[in-house]
N, C-alpha and C positions, 0 to 999 in steps of 0.2 A: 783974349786970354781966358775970361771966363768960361765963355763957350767951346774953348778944350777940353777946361780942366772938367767941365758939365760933360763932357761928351766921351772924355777918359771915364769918368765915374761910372757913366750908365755903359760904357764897354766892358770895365772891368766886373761889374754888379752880374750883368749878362751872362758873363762868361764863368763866375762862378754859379750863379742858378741854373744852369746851362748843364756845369758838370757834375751838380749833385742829384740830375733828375733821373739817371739811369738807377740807382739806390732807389727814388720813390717812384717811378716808374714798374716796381718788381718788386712788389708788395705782395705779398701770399694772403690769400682770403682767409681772415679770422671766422670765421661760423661756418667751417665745413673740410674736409680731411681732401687731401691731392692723391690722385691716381695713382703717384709713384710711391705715396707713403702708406696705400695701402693696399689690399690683395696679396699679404703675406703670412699669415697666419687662417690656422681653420675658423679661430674665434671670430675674424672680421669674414669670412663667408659664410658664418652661421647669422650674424651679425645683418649680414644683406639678403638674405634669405629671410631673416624675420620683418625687414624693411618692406619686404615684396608684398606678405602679406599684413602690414601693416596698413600701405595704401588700400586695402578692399573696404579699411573704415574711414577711407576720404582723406583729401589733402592736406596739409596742414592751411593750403592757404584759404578754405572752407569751401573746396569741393565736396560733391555728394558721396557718402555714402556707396559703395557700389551695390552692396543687397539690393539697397529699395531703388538706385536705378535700372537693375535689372527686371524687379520684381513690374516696376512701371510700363520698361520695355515688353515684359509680355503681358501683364493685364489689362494695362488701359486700353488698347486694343482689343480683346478680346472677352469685352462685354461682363467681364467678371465684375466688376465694380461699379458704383452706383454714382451719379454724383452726389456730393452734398454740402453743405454749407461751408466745411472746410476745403472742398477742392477747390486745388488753383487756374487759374486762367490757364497754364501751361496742358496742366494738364484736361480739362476741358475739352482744350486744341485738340489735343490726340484721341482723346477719348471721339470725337466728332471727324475724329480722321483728316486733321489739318495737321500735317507733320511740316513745320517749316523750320530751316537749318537755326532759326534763328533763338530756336524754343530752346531753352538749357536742358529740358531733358534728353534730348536727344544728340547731347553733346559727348562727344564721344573721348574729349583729352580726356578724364582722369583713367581710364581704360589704356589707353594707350602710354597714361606713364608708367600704370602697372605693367606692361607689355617690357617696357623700355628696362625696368626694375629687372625683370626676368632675363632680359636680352644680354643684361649686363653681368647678372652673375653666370651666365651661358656660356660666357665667353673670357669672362677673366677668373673665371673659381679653377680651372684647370690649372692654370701658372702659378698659383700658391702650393702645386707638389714639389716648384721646385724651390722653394723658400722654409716650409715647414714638415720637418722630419717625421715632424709626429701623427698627419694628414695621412690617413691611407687613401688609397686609389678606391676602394668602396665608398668611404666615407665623401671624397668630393663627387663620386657620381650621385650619392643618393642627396646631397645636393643640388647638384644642377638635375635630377631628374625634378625634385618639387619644384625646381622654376622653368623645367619645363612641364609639366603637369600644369602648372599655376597658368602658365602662357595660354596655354590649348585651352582652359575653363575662359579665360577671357576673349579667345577666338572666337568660341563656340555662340557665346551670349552674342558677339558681333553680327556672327555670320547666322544666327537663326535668326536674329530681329533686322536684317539689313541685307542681307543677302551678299551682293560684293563688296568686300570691305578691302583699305590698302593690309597688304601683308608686311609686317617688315619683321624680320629675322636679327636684325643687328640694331647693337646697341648706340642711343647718340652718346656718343664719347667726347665730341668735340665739336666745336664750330663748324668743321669738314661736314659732320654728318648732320646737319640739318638740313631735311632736303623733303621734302612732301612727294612719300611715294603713288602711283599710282593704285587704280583699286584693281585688287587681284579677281579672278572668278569664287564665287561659291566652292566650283568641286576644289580648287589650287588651296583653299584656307582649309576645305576641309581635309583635304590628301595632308595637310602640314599637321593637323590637330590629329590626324591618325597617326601619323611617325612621332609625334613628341610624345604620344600616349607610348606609343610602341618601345623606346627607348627607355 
């Protein structure tokens, strides 16, 4: 008789944690805004356009800088620079022409969130004409022109310190879109950074 009434309890117990898990299951992320609550107004793609160039001063989560990883990218290689008691081991490396993937300088994510930044208002700053009255059609292109303009300056640093770099055009939006593109040619990044300039 015990071992019912124990076996009723823990089926009934079950059954209610069971049904109240679709509620905590669908929990909305407290520290950061959802796709569908935003890209309605001009002020949130003015908003993401200052984001884009925000990243060129490093990530929050204490990525470099992109100035002085560009500046690295084409100095240390080219004899401009001395060593001295404050260079690092990294860079040494390059400076000595030992580029290996494994050196942070030559890491190339925080470039490529910037990319992702731009990709993003490329592609959804257009569908806030149909949300806010007050957006002209100038005003969201000379938006998505600065993030395409933004995009092309970080092509560029890619493809003159590396030559084939992957191209990616679209933004990670979702779980769908993480996917390690392949590495495009020199002239293909460069033909892209001449039409984003063009535009």
């Amino acid at each position: 008789m015990k071992s019912k009434l124990f076996f009723t309890v823990i089926l009934l117990g079950s059954l209610l944690t069971l049904g109240s898990c679709k509620k905590w299951l669908d929990l909305q992320p407290e520290d950061g805004i959802l796709k569908e609550n935003f890209w309605k107004t001009k002020e949130q793609i003015k908003s993401a356009v200052m984001g884009c160039y925000a990243s060129l001063l490093g990530s929050p989560s204490g990525g470099p800088a992109l100035a002085r990883q560009f500046f690295l990218w084409g100095e240390l290689r080219a004899d401009m620079l001395a060593p001295s008691l404050a260079t690092s081991d990294e860079e040494l490396q390059i400076m000595n022409m030992n580029i290996d993937p494994s050196n942070s300088i030559t890491d190339w994510s925080s470039v490529y969130q910037t990319i992702n930044y731009c990709n993003t208002v490329i592609k959804f700053a257009p569908g806030v004409l149909d949300y806010d009255q007050t957006l002209t059609e100038a005003q969201m292109n000379a938006y998505v022109a600065e993030a395409e303009g933004l995009r092309a300056l970080m092509y560029f640093y890619l493809v003159r310190s590396f030559g084939d770099v992957p191209l990616k055009l679209e933004p990670t939006a979702s779980d769908d879109d993480l996917v390690s593109p392949d590495k495009s040619t020199q002239a293909q990044v460069l033909g892209q950074i001449i039409k984003d300039l063009s535009d």
